[in-house]
C-alpha positions as a Python dict, from the first residue, in 0.01 Angstrom:
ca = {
    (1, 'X'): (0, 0, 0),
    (2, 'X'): (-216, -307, -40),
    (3, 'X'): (-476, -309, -302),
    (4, 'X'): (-746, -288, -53),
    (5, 'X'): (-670, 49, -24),
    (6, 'X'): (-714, 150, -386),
    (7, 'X'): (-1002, 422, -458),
    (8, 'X'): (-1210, 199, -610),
    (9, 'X'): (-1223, -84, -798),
    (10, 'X'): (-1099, 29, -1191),
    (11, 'X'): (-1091, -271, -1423),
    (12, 'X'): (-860, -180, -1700),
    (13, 'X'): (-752, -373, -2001),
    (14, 'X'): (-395, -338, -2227),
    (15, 'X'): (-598, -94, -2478),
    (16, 'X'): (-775, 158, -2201),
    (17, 'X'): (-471, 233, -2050),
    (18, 'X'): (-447, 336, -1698),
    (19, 'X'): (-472, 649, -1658),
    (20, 'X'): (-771, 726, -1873),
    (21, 'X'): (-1036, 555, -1621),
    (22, 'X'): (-834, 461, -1328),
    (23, 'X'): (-635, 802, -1213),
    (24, 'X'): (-776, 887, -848),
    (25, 'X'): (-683, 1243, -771),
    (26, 'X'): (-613, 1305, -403),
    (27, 'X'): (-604, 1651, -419),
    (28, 'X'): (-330, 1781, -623),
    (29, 'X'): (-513, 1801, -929),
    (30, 'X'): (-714, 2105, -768),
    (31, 'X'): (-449, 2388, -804),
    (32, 'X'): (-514, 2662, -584),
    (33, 'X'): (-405, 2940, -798),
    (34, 'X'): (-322, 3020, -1191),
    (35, 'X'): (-189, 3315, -1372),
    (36, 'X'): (-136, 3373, -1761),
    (37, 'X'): (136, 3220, -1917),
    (38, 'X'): (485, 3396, -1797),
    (39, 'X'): (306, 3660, -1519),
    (40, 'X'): (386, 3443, -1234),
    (41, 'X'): (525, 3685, -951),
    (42, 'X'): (506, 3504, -653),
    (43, 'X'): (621, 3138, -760),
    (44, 'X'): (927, 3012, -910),
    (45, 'X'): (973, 2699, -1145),
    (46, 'X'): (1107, 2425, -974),
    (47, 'X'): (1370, 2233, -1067),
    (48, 'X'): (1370, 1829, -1087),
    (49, 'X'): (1515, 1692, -772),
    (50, 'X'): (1565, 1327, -712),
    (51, 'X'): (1310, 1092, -948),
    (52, 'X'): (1252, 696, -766),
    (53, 'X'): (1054, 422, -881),
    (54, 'X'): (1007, 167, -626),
    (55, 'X'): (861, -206, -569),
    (56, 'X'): (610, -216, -272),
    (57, 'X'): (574, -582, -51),
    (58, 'X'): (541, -796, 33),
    (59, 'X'): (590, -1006, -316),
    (60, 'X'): (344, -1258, -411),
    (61, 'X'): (513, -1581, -417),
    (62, 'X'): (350, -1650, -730),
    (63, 'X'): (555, -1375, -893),
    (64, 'X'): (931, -1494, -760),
    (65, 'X'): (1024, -1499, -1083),
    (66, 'X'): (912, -1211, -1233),
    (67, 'X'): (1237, -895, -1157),
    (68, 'X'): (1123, -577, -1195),
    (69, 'X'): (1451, -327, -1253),
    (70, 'X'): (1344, -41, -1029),
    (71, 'X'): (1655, 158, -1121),
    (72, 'X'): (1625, 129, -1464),
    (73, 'X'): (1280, 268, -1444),
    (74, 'X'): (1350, 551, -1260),
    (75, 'X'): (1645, 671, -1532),
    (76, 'X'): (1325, 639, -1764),
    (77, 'X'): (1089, 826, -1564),
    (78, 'X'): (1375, 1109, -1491),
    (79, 'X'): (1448, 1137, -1883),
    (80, 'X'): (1081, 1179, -1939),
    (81, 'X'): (1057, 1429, -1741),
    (82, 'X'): (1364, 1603, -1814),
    (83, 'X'): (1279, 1585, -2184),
    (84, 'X'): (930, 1770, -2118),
    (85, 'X'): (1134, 2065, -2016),
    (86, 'X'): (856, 2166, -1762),
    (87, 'X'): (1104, 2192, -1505),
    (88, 'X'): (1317, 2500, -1433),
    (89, 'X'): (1707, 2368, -1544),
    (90, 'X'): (1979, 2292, -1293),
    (91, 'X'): (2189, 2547, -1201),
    (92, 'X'): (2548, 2503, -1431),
    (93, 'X'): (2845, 2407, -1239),
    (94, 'X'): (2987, 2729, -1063),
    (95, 'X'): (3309, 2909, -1181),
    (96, 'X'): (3605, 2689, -1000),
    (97, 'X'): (3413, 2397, -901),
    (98, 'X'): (3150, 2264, -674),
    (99, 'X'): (2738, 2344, -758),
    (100, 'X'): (2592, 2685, -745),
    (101, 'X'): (2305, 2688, -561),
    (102, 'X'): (1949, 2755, -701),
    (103, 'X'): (1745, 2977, -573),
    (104, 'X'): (1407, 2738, -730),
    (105, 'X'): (1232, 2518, -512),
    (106, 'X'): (1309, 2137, -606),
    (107, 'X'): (1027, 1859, -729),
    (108, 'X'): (1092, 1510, -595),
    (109, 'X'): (907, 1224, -761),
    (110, 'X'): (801, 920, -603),
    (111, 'X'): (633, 624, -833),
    (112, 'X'): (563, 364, -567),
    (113, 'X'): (388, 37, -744),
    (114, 'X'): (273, -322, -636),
    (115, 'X'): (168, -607, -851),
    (116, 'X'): (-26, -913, -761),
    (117, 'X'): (-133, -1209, -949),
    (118, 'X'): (-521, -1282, -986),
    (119, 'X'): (-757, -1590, -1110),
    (120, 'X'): (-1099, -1489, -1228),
    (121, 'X'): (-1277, -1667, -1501),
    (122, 'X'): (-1057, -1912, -1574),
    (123, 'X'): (-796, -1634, -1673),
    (124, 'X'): (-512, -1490, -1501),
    (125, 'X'): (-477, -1120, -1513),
    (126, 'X'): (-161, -946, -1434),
    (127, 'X'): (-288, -672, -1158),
    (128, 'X'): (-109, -313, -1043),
    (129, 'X'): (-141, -46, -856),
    (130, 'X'): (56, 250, -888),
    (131, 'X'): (119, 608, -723),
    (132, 'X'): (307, 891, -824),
    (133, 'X'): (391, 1104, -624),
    (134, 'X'): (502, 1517, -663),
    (135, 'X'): (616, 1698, -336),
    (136, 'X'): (761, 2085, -394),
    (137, 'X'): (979, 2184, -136),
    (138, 'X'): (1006, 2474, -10),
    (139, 'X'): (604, 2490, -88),
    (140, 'X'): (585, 2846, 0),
    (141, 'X'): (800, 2911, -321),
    (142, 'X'): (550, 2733, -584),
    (143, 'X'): (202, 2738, -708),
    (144, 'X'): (30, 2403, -566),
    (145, 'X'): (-47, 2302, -930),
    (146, 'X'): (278, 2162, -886),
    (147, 'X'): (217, 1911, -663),
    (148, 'X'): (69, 1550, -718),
    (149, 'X'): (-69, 1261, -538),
    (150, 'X'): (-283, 1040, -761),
    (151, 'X'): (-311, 673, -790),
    (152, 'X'): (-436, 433, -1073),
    (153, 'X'): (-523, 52, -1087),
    (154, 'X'): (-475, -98, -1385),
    (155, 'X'): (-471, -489, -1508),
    (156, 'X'): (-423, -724, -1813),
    (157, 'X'): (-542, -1060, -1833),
    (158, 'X'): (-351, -1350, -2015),
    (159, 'X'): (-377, -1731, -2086),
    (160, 'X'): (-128, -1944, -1896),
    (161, 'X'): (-238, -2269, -1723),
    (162, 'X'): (-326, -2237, -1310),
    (163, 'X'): (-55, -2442, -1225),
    (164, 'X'): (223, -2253, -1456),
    (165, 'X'): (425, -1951, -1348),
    (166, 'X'): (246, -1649, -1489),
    (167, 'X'): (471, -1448, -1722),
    (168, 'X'): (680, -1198, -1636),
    (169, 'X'): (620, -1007, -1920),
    (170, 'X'): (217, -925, -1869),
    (171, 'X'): (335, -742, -1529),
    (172, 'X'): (658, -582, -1649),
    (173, 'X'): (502, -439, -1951),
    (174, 'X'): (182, -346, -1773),
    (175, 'X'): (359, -144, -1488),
    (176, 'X'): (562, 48, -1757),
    (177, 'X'): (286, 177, -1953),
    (178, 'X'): (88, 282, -1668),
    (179, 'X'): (431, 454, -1512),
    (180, 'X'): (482, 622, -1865),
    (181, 'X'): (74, 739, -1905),
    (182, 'X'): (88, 853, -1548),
    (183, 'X'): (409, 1096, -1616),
    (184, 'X'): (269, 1161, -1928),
    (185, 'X'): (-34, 1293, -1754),
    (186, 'X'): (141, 1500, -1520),
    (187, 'X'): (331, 1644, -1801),
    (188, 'X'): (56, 1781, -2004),
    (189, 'X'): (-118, 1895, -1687),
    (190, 'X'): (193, 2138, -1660),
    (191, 'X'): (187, 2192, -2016),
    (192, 'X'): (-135, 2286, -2057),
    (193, 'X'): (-110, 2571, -1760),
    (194, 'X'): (135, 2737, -1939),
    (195, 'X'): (-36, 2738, -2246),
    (196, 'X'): (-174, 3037, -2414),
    (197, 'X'): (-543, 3106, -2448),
    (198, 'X'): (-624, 2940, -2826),
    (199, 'X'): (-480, 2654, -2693),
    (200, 'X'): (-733, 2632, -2358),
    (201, 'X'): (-1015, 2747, -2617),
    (202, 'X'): (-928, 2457, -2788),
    (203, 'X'): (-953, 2175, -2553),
    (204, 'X'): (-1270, 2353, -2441),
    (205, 'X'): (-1412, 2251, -2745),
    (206, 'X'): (-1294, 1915, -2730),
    (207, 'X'): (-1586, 1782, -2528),
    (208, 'X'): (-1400, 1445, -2467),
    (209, 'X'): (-1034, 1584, -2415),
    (210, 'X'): (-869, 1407, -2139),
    (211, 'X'): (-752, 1732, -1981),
    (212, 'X'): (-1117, 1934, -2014),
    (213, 'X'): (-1194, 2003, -1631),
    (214, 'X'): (-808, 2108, -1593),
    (215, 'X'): (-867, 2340, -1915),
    (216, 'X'): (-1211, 2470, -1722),
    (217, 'X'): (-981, 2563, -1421),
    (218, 'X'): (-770, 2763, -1596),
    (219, 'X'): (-957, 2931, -1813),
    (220, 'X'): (-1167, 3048, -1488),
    (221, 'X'): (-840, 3146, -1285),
    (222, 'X'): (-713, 3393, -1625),
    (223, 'X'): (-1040, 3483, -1605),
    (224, 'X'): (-1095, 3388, -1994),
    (225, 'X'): (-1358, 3576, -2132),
    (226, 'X'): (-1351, 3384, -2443),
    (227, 'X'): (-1437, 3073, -2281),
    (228, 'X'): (-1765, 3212, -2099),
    (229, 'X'): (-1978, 3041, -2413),
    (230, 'X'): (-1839, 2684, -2351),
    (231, 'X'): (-1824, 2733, -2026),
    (232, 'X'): (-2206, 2787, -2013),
    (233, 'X'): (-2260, 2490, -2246),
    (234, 'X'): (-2088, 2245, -2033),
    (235, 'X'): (-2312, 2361, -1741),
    (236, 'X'): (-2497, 2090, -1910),
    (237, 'X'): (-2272, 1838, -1974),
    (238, 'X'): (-2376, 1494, -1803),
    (239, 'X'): (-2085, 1410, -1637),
    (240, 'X'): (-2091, 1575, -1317),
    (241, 'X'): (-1726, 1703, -1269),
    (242, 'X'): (-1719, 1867, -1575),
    (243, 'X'): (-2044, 2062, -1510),
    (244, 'X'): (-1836, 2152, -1121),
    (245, 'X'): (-1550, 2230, -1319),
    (246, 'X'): (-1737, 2499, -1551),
    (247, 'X'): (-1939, 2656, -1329),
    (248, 'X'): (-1640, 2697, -1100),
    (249, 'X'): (-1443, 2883, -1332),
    (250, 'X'): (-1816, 3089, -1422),
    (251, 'X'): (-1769, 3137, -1006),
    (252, 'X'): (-1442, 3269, -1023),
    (253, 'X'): (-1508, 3511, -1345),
    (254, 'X'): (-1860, 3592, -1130),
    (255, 'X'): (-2018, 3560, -1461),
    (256, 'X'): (-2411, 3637, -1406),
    (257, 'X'): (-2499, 3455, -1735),
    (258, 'X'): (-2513, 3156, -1539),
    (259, 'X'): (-2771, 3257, -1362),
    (260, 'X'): (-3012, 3204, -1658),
    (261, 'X'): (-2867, 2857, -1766),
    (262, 'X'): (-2864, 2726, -1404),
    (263, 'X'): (-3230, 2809, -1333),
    (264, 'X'): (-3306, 2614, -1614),
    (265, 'X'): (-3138, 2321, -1701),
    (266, 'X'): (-3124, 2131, -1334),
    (267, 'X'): (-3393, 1891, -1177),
    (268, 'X'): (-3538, 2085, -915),
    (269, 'X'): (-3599, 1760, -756),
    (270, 'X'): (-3246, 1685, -691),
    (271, 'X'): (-3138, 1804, -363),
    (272, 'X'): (-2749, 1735, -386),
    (273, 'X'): (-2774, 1962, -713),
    (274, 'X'): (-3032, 2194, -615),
    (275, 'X'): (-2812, 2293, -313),
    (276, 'X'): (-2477, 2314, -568),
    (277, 'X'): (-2707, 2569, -734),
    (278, 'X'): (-2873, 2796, -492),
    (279, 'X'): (-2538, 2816, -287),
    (280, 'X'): (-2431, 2960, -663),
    (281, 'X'): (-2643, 3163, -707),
    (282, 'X'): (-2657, 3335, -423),
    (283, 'X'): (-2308, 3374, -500),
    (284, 'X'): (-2341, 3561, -836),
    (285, 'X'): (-2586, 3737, -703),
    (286, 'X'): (-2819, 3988, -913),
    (287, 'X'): (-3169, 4031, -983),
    (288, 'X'): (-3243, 3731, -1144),
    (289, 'X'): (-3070, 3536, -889),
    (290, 'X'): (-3282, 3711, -613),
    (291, 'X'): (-3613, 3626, -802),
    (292, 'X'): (-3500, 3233, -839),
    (293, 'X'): (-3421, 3215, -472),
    (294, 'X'): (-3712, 3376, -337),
    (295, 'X'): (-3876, 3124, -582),
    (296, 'X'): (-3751, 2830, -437),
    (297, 'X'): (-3803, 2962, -67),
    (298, 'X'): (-4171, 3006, -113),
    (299, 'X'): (-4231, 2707, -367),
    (300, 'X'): (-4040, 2442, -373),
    (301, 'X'): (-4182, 2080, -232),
    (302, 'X'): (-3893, 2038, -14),
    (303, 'X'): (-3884, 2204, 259),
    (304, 'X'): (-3511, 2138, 310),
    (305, 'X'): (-3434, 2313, -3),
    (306, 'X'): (-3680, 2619, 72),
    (307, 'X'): (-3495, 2665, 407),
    (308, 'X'): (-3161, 2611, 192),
    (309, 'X'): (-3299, 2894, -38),
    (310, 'X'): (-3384, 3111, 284),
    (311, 'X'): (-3045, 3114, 389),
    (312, 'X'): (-2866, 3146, 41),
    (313, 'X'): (-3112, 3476, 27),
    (314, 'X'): (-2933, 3565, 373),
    (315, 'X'): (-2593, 3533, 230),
    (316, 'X'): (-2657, 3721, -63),
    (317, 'X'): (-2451, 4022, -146),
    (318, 'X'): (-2594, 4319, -360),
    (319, 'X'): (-2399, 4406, -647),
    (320, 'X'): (-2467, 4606, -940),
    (321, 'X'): (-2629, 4457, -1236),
    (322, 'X'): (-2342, 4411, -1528),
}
């Protein structure tokens, strides 16, 4: 896993942290299905299987001397986990001897890392890349939430001379706090799922919580009336994945008070949105959603969107007004 193949190019420093700016989700962090807290029929908990940190090459010669204890930092990672208690517990040894067998699908965790040595500015910076990993097996027998595949660069820069080995202790220290942020982020991801509603309500509120578009998925998957308010607020929010976020979960509760908000508060003269919207609309449906459409069919400047609008009108499906 070279760093050429990183998602981007995320310049962290010791006091960001890595996983705040840097995680890349691949996927996993877009659960396919939620339920309330303890109502979870079709899924079992799974149990912690085997837990593995391990060093990627090939080594930079520049970094010979800097060991990396790859088993010690998998004990850590697997008592981080274990103490989070999201994790269904091991079966106790059966009656007589020998391991009873569970009937829980088993997690396996993968943190795969590599580390390279850069010059820029006169300064060296300690550079990582690191990807944890979550497979569920069997699959069938969990709710995807479970599963992860993210990846986060992260670096610190120090002040050593060109010619002197760099320290060991800038890339040791650097790929154990973004190892322990990562877990920790997977761990309150869990968390949070399970959580009851006051607590999603909460980080609703919390316009700059870390875990706000996970909180937004949920809350539209319990179908949280509660939330509909700030879920309609952050139809506004700048950032772009939270407004996705909250009017997915609006999607999912088929909440026709978006309508209104989403008429109004988006440049009609941005196509990538404007298409976002319409397809939404058309979606909730209603009759303010067939008067905005129609709208945009017969008005707009663009004639891609008024042929957009056209066939969003097509797709529409009549429902009764709430």
């Amino acid at each position: 896993m070279p760093f050429a193949q990183a998602r981007g190019p995320v310049r962290l420093t010791w006091a960001q942290g890595a996983c705040v700016l840097g995680l890349v989700a691949l996927g996993a962090c877009k659960p396919k299905s939620e339920t309330q807290p303890g109502s979870e029929p079709h899924f079992a908990t799974p149990i912690l299987g085997d837990v593995l940190v391990k060093r990627l090459g090939p080594a930079d010669e520049q970094l010979a001397g800097v060991a990396f204890d790859d088993r010690a930092m998998s004990g850590q990672a697997r008592e981080r986990l274990e103490a989070s208690r999201i994790f269904a517990p091991r079966p106790s040894e059966a009656a007589g001897g020998g391991s009873s067998r569970s009937a829980n699908p088993e997690a396996t965790v993968l943190a795969a890392y590599a580390v390279e040595n850069v010059w820029a500015e006169g300064k060296g910076l300690a550079r990582a890349l690191v990807r944890l990993k979550v497979a569920v097996k069997p699959s069938r027998l969990a709710d995807p939430y479970w599963a992860e595949d993210v990846e986060a660069q992260g670096e610190i820069p120090y002040d050593t001379a060109p010619e002197s080995a760099p320290p060991a202790r800038a890339f040791t220290t650097l790929v154990s706090r973004m190892m322990t942020e990562m877990l920790d982020e997977y761990i309150a991801r869990q968390q949070l799922r399970r959580a009851e509603d006051s607590v999603l309500l909460a980080a609703l509120k919390e316009r700059q919580s870390a875990h706000l578009e996970d909180a937004l998925r949920i809350a539209g998957r319990r179908k949280l009336q509660a939330a509909v308010p700030a879920l309609l607020e952050l139809l506004n929010d700048e950032r772009e994945p939270v407004r996705d976020a909250a009017l997915g979960a609006l999607l999912e509760m088929r909440e026709r008070r978006a309508v209104k908000v989403l008429t109004t508060s988006r440049s009609m003269h941005d196509t990538r949105e404007m298409r976002k919207i319409l397809n939404a609309i058309a979606v909730l449906g209603g009759n303010e959603a067939v008067s905005y459409l129609n709208f945009v069919a017969d008005a707009h400047e663009d004639p891609e969107l008024r042929a957009y609008a056209r066939e969003a009108l097509g797709k529409l499906t009549p429902r009764p007004e709430n």
